[in-house]
Residue frames as a rotation matrix with the C-alpha (Angstrom) as fourth column:
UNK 1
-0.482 0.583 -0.654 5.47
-0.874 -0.370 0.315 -10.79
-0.058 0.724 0.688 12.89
UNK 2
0.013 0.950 0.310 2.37
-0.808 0.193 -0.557 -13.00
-0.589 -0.244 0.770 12.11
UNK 3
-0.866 -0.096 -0.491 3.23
-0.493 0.323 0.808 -15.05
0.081 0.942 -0.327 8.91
UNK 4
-0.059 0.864 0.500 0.08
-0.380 0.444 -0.812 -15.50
-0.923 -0.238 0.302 7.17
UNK 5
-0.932 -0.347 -0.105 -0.82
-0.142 0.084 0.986 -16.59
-0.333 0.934 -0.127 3.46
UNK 6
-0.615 0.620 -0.487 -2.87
-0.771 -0.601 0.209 -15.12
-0.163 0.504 0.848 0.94
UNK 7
-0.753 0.522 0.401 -6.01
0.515 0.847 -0.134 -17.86
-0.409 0.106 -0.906 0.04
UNK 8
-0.673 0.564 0.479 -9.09
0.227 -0.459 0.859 -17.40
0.704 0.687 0.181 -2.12
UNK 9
-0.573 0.655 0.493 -12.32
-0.808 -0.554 -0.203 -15.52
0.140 -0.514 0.846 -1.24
UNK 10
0.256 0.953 -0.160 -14.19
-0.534 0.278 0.798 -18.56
0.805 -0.119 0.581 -0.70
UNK 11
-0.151 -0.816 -0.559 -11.68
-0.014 0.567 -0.824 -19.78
0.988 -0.117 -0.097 1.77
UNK 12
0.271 0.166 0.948 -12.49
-0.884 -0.346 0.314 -20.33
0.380 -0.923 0.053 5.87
UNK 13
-0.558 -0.667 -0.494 -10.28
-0.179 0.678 -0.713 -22.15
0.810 -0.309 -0.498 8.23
UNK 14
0.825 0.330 -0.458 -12.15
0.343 0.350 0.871 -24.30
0.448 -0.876 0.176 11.59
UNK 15
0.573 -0.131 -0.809 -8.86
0.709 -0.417 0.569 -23.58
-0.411 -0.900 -0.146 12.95
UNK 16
-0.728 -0.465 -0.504 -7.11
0.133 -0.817 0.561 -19.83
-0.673 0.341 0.657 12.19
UNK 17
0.127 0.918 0.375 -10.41
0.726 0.172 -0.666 -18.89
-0.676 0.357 -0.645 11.23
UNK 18
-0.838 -0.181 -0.515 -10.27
-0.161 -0.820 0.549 -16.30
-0.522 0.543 0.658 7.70
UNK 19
-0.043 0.972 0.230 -13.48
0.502 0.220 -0.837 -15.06
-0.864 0.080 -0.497 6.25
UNK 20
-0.945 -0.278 0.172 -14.04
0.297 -0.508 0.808 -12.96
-0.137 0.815 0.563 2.83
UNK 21
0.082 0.988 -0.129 -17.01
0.701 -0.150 -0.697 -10.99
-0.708 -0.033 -0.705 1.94
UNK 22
-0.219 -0.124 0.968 -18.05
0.952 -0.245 0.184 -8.97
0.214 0.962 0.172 -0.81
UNK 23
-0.372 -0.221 -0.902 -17.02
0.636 -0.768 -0.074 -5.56
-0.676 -0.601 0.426 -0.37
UNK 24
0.364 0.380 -0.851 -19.46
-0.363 -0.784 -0.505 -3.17
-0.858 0.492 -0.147 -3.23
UNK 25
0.930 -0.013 -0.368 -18.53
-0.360 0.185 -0.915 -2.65
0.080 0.983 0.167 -6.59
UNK 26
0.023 -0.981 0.193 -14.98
-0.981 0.016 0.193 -4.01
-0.193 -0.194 -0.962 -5.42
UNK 27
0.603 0.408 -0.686 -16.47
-0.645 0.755 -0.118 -7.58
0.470 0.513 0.718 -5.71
UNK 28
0.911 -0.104 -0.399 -15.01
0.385 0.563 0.732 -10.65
0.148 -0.820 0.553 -3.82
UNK 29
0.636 -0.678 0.368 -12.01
-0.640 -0.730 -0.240 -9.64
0.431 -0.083 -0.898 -1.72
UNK 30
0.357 -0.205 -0.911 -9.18
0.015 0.977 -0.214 -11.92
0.934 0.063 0.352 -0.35
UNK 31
0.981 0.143 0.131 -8.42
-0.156 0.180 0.971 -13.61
0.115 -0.973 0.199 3.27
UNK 32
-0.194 -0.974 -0.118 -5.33
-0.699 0.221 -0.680 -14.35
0.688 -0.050 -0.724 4.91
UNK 33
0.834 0.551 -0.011 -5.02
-0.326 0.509 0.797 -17.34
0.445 -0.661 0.604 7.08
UNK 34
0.397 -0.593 0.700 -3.04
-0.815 0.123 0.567 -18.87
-0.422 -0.796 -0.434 9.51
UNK 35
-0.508 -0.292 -0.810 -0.92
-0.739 0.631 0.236 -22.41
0.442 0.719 -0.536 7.75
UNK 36
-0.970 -0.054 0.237 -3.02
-0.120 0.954 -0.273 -24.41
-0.211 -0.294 -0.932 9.96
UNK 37
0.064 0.989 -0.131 -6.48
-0.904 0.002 -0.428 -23.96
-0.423 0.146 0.894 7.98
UNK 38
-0.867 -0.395 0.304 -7.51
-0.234 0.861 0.452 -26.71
-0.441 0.321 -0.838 6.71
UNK 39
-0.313 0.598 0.738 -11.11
0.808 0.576 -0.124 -26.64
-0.499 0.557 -0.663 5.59
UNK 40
-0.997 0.015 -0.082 -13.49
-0.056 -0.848 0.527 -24.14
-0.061 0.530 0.846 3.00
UNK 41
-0.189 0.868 0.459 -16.42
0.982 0.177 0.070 -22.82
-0.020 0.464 -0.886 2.53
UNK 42
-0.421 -0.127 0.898 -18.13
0.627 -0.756 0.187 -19.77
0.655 0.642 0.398 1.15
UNK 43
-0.079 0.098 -0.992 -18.97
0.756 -0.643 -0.124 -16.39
-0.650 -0.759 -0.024 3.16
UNK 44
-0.301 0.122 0.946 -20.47
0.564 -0.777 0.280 -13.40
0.769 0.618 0.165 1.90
UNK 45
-0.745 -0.525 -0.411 -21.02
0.643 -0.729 -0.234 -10.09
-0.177 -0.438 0.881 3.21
UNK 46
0.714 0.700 0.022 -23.94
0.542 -0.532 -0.651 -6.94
-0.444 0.477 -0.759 2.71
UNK 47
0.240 -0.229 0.943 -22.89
0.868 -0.384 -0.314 -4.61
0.434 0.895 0.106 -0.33
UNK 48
-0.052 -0.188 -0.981 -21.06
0.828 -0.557 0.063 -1.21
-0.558 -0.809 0.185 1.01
UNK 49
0.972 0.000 0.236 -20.93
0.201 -0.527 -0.826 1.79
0.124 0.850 -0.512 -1.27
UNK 50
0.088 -0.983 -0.160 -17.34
0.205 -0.140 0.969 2.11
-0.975 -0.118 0.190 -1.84
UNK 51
0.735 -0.011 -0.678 -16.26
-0.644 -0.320 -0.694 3.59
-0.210 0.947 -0.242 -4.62
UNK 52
0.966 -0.254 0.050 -13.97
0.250 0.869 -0.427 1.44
0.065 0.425 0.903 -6.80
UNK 53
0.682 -0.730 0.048 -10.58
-0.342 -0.260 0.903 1.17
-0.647 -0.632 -0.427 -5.85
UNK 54
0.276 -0.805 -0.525 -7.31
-0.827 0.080 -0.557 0.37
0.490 0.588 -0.644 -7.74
UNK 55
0.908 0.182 -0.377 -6.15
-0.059 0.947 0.316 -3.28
0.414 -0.265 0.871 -7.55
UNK 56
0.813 -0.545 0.206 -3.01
-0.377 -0.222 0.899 -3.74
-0.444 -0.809 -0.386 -5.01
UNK 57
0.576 -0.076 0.814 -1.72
0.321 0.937 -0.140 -5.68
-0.752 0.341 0.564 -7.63
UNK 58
0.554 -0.561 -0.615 1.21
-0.661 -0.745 0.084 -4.50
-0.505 0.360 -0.784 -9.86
UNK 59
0.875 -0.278 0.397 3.36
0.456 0.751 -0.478 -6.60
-0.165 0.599 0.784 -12.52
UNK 60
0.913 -0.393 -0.109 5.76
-0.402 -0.823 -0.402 -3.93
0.068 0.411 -0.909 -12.29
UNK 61
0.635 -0.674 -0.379 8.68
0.619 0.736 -0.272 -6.21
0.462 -0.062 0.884 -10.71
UNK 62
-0.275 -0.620 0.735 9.53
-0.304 -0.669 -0.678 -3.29
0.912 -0.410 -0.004 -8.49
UNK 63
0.578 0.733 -0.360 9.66
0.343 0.183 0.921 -4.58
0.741 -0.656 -0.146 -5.18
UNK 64
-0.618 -0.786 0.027 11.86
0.500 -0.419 -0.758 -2.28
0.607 -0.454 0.652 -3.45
UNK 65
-0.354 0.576 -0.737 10.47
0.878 -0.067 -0.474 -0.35
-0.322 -0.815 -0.482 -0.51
UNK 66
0.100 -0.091 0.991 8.56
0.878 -0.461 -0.131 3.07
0.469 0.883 0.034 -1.04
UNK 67
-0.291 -0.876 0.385 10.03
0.549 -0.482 -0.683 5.97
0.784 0.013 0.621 -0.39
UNK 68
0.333 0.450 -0.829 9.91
0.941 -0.107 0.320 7.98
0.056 -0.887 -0.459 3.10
UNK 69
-0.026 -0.946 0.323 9.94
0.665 -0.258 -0.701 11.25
0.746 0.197 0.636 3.63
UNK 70
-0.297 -0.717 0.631 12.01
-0.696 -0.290 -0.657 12.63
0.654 -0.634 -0.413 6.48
UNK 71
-0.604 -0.248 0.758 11.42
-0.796 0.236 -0.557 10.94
-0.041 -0.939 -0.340 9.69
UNK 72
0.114 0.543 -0.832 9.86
-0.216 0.831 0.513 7.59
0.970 0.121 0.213 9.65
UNK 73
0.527 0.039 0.849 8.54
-0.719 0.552 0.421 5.51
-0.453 -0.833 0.319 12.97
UNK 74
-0.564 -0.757 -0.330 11.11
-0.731 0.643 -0.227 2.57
0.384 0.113 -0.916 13.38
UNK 75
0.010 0.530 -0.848 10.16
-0.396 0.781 0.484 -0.86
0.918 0.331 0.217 12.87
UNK 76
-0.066 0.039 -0.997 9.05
0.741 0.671 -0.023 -2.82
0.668 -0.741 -0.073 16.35
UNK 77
-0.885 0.049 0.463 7.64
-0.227 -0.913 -0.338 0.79
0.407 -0.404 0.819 17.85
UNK 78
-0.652 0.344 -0.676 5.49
0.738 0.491 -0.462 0.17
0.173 -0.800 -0.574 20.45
UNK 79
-0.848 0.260 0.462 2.55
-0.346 -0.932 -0.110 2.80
0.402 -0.253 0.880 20.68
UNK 80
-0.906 0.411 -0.098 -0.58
0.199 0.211 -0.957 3.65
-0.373 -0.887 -0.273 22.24
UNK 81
-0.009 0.844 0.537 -3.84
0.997 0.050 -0.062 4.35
-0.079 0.535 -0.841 21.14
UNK 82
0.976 0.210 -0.056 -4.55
0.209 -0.977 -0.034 7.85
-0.062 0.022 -0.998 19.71
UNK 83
0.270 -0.782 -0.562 -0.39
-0.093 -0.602 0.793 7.74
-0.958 -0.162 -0.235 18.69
UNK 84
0.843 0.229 -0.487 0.57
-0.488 -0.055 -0.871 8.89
-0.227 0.972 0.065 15.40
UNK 85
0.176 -0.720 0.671 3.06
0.244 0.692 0.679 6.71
-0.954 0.045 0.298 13.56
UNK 86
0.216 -0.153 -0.964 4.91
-0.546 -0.838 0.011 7.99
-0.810 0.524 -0.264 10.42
UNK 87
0.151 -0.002 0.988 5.15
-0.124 0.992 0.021 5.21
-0.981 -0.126 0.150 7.80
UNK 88
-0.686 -0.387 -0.616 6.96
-0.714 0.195 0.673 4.42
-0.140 0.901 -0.410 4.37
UNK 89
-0.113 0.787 0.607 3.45
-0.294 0.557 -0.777 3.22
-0.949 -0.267 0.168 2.15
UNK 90
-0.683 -0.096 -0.724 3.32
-0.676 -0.295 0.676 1.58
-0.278 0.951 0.136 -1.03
UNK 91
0.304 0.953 -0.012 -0.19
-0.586 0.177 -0.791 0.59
-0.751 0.247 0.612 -2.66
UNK 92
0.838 -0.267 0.475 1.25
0.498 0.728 -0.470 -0.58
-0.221 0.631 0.744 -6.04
UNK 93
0.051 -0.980 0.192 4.28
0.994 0.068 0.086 1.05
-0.097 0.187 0.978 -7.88
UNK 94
-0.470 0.002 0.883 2.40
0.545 -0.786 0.292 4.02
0.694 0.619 0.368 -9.08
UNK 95
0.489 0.412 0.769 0.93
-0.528 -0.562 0.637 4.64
0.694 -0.717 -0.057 -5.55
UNK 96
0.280 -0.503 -0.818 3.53
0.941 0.312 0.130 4.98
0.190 -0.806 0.560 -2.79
UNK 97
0.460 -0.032 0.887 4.44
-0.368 -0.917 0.157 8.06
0.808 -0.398 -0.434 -0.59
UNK 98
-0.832 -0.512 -0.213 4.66
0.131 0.193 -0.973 8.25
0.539 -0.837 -0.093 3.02
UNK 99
-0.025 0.960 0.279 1.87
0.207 -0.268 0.941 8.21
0.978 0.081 -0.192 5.45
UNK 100
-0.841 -0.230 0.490 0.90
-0.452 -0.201 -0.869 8.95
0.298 -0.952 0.065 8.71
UNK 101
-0.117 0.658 -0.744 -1.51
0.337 0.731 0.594 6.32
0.934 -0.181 -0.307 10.88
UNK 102
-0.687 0.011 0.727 -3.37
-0.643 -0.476 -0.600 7.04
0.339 -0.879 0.334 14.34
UNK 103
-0.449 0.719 -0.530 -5.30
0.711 0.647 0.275 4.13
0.541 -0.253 -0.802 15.79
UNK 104
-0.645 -0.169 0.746 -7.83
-0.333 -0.816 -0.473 5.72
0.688 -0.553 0.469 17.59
UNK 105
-0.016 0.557 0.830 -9.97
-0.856 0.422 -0.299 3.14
-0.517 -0.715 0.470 19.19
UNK 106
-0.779 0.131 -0.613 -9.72
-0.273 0.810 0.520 -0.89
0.564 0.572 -0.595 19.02
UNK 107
-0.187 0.942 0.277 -13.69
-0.982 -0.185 -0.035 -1.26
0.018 -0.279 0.960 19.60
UNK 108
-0.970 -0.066 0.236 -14.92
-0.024 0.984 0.174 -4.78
-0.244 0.163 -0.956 20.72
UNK 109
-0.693 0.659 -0.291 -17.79
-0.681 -0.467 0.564 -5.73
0.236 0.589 0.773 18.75
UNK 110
0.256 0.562 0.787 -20.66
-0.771 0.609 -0.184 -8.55
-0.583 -0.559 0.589 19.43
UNK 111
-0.645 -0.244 0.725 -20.88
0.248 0.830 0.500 -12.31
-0.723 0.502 -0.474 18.12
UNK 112
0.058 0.724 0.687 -24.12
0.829 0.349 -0.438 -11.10
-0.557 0.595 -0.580 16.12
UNK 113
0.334 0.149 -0.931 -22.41
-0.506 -0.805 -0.310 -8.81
-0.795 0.575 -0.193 14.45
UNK 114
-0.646 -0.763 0.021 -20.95
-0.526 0.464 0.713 -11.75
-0.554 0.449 -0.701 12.22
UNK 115
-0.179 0.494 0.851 -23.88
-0.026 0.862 -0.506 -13.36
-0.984 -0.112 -0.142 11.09
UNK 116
0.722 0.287 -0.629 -23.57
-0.615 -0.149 -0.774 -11.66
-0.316 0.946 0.069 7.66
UNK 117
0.156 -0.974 -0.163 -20.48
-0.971 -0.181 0.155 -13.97
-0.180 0.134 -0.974 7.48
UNK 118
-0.064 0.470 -0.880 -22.05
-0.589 0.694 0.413 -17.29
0.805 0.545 0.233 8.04
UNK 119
0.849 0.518 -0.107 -22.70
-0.265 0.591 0.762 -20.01
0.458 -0.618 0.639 9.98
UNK 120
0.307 -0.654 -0.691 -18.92
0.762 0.604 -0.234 -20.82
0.570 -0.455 0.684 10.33
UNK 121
-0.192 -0.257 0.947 -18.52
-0.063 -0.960 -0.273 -17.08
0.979 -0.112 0.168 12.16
UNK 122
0.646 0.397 -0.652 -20.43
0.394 0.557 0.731 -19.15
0.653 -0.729 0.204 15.18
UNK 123
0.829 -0.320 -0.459 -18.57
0.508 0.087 0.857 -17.82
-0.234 -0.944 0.234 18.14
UNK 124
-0.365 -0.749 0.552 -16.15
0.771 -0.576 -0.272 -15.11
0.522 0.326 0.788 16.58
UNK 125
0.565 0.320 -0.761 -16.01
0.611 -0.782 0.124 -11.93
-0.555 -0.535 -0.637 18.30
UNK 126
0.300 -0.547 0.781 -15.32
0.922 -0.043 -0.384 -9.14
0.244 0.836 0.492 16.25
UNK 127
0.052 -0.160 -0.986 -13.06
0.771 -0.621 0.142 -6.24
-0.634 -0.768 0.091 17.02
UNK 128
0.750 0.640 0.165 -12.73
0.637 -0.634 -0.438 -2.86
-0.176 0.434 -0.884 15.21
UNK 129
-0.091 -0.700 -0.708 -9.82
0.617 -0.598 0.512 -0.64
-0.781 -0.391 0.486 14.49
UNK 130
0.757 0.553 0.348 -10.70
0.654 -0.639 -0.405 2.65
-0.001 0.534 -0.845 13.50
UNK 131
-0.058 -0.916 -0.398 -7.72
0.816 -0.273 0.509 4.64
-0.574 -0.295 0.763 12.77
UNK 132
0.818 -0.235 -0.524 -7.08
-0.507 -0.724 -0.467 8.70
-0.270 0.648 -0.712 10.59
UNK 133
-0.061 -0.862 0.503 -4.55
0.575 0.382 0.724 8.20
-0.816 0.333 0.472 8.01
UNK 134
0.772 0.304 -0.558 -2.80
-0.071 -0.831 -0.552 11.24
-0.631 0.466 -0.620 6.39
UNK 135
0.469 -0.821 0.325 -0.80
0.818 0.264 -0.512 11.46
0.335 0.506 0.795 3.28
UNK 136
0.315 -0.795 -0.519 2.87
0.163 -0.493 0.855 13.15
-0.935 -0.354 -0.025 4.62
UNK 137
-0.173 -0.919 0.353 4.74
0.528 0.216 0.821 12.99
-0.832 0.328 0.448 1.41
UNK 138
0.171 0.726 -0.666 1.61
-0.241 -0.625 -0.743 14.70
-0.955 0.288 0.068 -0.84
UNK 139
-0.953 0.109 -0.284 1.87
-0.195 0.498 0.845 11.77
0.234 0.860 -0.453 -3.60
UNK 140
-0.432 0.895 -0.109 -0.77
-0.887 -0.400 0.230 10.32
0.163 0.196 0.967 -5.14
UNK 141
-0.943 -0.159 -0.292 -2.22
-0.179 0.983 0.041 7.90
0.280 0.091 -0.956 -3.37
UNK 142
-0.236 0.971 -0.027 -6.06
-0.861 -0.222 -0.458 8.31
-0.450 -0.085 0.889 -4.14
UNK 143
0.429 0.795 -0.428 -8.08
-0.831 0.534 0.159 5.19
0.355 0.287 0.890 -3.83
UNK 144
-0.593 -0.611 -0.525 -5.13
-0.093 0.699 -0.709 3.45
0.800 -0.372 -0.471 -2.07
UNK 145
0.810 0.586 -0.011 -6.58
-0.252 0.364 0.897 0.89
0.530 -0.724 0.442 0.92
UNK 146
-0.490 -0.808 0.328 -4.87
-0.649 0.087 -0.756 0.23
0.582 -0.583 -0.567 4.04
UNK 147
0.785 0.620 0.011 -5.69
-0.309 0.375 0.874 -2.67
0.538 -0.689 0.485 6.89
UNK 148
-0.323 -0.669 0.669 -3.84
-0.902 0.004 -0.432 -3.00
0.286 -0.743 -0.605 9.93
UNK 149
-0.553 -0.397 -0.732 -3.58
-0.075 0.899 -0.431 -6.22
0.829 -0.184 -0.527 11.79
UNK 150
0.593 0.668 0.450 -5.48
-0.531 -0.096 0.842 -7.45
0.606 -0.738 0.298 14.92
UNK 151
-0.556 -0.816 0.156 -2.95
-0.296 0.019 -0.955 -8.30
0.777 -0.577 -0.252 17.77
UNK 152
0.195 0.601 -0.775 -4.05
0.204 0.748 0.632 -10.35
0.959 -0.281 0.023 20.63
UNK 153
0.724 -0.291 0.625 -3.54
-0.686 -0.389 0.615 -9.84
0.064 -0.874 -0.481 24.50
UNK 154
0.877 0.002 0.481 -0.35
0.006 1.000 -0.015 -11.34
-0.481 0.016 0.876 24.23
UNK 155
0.200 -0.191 -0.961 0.82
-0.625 -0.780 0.025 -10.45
-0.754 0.596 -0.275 21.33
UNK 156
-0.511 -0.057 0.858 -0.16
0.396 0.870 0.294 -13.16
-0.763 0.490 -0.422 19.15
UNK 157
-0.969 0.127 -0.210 -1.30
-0.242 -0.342 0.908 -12.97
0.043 0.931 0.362 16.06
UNK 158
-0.026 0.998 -0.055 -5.50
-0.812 -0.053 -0.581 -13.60
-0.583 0.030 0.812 15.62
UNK 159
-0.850 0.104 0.516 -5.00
0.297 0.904 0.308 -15.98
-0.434 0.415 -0.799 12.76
UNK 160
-0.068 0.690 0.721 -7.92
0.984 0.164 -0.064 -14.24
-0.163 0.705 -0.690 11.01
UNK 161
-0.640 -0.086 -0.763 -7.50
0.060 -0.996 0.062 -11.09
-0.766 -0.006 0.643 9.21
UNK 162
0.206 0.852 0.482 -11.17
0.938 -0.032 -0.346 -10.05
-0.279 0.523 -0.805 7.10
UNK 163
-0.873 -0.348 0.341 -11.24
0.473 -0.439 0.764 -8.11
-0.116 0.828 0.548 4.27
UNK 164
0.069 0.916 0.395 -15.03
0.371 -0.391 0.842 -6.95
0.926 0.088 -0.367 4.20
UNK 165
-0.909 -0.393 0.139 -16.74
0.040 -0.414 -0.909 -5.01
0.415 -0.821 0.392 6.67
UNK 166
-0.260 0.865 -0.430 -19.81
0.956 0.167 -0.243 -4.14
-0.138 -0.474 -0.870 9.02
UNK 167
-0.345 0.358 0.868 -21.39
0.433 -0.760 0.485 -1.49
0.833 0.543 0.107 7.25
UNK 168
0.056 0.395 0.917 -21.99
-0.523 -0.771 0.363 1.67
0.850 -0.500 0.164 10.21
UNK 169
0.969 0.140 0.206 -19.75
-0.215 0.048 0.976 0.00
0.126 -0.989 0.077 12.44
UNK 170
0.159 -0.978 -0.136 -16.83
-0.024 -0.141 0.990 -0.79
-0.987 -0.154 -0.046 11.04
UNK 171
0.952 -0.158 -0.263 -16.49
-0.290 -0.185 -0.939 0.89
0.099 0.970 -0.222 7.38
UNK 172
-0.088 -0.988 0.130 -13.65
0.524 0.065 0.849 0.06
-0.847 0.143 0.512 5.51
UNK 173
0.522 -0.141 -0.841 -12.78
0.006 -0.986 0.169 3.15
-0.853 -0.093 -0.514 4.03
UNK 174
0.198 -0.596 0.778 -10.77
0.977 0.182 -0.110 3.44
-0.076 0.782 0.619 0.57
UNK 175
-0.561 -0.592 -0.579 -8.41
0.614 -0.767 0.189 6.96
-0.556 -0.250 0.793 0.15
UNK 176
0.360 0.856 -0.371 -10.52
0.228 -0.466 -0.855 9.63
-0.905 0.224 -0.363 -1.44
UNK 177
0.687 -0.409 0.601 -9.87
0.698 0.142 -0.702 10.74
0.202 0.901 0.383 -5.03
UNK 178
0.515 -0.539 0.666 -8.05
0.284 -0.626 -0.726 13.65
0.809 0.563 -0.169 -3.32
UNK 179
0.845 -0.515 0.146 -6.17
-0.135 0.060 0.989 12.39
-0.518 -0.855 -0.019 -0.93
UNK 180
0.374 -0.861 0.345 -2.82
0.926 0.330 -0.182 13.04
0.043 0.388 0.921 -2.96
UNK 181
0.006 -0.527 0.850 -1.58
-0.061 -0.849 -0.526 16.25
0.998 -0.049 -0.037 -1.59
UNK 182
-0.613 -0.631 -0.475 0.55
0.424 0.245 -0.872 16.74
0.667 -0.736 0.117 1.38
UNK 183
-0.872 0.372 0.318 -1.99
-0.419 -0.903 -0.092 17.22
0.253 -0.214 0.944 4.45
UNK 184
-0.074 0.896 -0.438 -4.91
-0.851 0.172 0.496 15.10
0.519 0.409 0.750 3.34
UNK 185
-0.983 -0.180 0.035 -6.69
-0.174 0.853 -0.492 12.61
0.059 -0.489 -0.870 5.59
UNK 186
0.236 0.970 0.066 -9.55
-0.658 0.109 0.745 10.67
0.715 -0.219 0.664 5.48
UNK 187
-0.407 -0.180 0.896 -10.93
-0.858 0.413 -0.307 8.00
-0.314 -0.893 -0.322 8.34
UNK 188
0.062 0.032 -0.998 -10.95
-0.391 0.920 0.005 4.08
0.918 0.390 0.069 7.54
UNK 189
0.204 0.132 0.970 -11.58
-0.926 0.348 0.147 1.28
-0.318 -0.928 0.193 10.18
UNK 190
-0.486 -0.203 -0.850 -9.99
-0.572 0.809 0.134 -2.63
0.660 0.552 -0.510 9.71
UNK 191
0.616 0.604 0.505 -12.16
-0.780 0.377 0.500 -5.50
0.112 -0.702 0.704 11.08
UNK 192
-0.431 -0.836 -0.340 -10.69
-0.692 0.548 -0.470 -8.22
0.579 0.033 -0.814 13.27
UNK 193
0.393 0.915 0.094 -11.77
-0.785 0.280 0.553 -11.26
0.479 -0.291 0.828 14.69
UNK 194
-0.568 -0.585 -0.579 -11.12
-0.221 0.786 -0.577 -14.32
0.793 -0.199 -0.576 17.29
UNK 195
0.544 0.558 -0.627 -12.21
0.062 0.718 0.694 -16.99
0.837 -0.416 0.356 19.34
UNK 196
0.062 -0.592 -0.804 -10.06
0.618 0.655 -0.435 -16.60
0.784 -0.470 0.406 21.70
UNK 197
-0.275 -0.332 -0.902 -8.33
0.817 -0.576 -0.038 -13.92
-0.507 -0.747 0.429 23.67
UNK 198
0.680 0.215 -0.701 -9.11
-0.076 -0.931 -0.358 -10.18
-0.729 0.297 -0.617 23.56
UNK 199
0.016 -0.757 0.653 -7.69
0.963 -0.164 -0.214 -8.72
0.269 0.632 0.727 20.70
UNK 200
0.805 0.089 -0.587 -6.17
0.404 -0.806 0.433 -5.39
-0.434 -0.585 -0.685 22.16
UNK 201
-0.264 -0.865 -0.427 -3.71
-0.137 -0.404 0.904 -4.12
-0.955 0.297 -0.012 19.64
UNK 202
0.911 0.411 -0.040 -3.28
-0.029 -0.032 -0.999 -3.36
-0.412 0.911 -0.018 15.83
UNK 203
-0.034 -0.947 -0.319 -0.14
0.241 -0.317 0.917 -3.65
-0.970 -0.046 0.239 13.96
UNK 204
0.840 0.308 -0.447 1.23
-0.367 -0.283 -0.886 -2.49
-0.399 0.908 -0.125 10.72
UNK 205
0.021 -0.965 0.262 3.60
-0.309 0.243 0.920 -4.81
-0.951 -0.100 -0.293 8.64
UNK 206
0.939 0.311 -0.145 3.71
-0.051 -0.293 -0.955 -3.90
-0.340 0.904 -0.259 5.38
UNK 207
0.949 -0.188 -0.253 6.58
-0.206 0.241 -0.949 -4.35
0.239 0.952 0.190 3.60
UNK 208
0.296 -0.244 -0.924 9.99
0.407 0.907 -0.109 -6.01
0.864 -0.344 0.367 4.15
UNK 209
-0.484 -0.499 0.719 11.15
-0.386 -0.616 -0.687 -3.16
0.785 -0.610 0.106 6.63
UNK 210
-0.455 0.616 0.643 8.10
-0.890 -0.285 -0.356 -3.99
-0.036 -0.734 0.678 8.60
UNK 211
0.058 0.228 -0.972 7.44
-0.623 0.769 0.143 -7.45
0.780 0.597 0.187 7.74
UNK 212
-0.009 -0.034 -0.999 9.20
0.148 0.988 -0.035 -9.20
0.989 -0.148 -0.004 10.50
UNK 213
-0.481 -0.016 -0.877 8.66
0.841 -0.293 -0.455 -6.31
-0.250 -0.956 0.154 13.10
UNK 214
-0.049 0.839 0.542 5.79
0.765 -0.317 0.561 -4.43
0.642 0.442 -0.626 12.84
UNK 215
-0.682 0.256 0.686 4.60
-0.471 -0.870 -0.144 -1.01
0.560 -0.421 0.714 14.25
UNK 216
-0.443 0.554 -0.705 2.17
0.599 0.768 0.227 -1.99
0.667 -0.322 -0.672 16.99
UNK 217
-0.046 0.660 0.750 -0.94
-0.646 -0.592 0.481 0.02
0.762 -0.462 0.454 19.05
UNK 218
-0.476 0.577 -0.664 -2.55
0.827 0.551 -0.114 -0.95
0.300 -0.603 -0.739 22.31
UNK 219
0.013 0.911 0.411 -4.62
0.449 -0.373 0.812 -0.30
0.894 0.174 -0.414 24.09
C-alpha cells in the first residue's frame, strides 16, 4: 500500500505532486500527498453539477470495518480490466454495505487537460479510471463517493491522488439518491496524475482490511 496523508485544499507538492479543485456545490475538496511535499499553493478547478453529497466524515467513533455480504474479493487480488471485484464499503457509519467495482478502462489523458489546475500542473499527465459500481448488499448508500487509486507501471504509488475532475472526460460521479437497493449501479470515473511513469493500474484500499494490501486492476 501507498501511505499517503490527508492535507488541505490549497495544498500542492513540487515533489509527490497533490492538487485540489472545486468540485460544484461540494465546494473545496481535499488532496492526499506523498510525506515528501514540501511546498503550497492554490489550484482550482471548473464547477461540475454534482449534486451535493454527504460528508465522509463521521464522529461516530465506530471504526470497525463494514459489513460484507457473502463472498468478498480478498485483499492483494490482482485483476484485470473489465474484472468485477466484490468489496466490504463504508462511506460513514450510516452508509456502509457491500459493493461491487469494475474498472473498465484506465484512459491516458493529455498535459492540457490540466491547465484548469494551474501553472504547477506544468508537465502532469493525467490518467482516468472509469469504473461501474453496484450496490451488492441493497443498503443505503445514496450519495456515497468512491475514488480508486492510480498505480504506476511498477507498482508504485503516483504520489498524487486529485479529488476534482475534468468535466466530459473524467466525471466524478457521486451514488444516485437511489442507489440503495440490492442491484443498483451507477458509472463514476477517479482522476490520476504523474510525471513520471505510465500509470497503468487502479487500486482500492479502503479500510484496514485493505489498507496495507489493496485490490488492484491493470491493464
Amino acid at each position: 500500500m501507498h501511505k499517503r496523508r490527508v492535507v488541505s485544499a490549497a495544498s500542492l507538492a513540487v515533489i509527490g505532486f497533490a492538487l485540489s479543485a472545486c468540485n460544484g456545490e461540494d465546494g473545496e475538496s481535499a488532496a492526499k500527498e506523498s510525506p515528501a511535499a514540501s511546498a503550497s499553493a492554490s489550484a482550482s478547478a471548473p464547477a461540475s453539477s454534482e449534486p451535493s453529497s454527504e460528508s465522509p466524515t463521521d464522529d461516530s467513533g465506530d471504526s470497525g470495518e463494514a459489513p460484507a455480504d457473502g463472498d468478498v474479493t480478498a485483499p492483494g487480488t490482482k485483476l484485470k480490466t473489465g474484472d468485477r471485484a466484490v468489496l466490504p464499503f463504508r462511506y460513514t457509519s450510516n452508509k456502509q454495505g457491500t459493493i461491487a467495482v469494475t474498472v473498465t478502462a484506465i484512459e491516458k489523458g493529455a498535459e492540457s487537460d490540466m491547465a484548469a489546475f494551474g501553472d504547477k500542473a506544468k508537465g502532469m499527465t493525467p490518467y482516468f479510471i472509469k469504473m461501474k459500481v453496484e450496490n451488492v448488499g441493497g443498503t443505503d448508500l445514496s450519495y456515497a463517493s468512491l475514488k480508486l487509486d492510480g498505480v504506476l507501471d511498477g507498482g508504485a504509488g503516483t504520489g498524487v491522488v486529485l479529488m476534482g475532475d475534468i468535466p466530459g472526460k473524467c466525471d466524478r460521479e457521486t451514488a444516485p439518491r437511489d442507489f440503495t437497493t440490492k442491484g443498483a449501479t451507477y458509472e463514476t470515473c477517479s482522476l490520476a496524475a504523474t510525471k513520471t511513469a505510465p500509470v497503468t493500474g487502479a487500486e482500492y484500499d479502503e479500510g484496514d482490511t485493505y489498507s496495507d494490501n489493496p485490490v488492484v486492476w491493470t491493464n
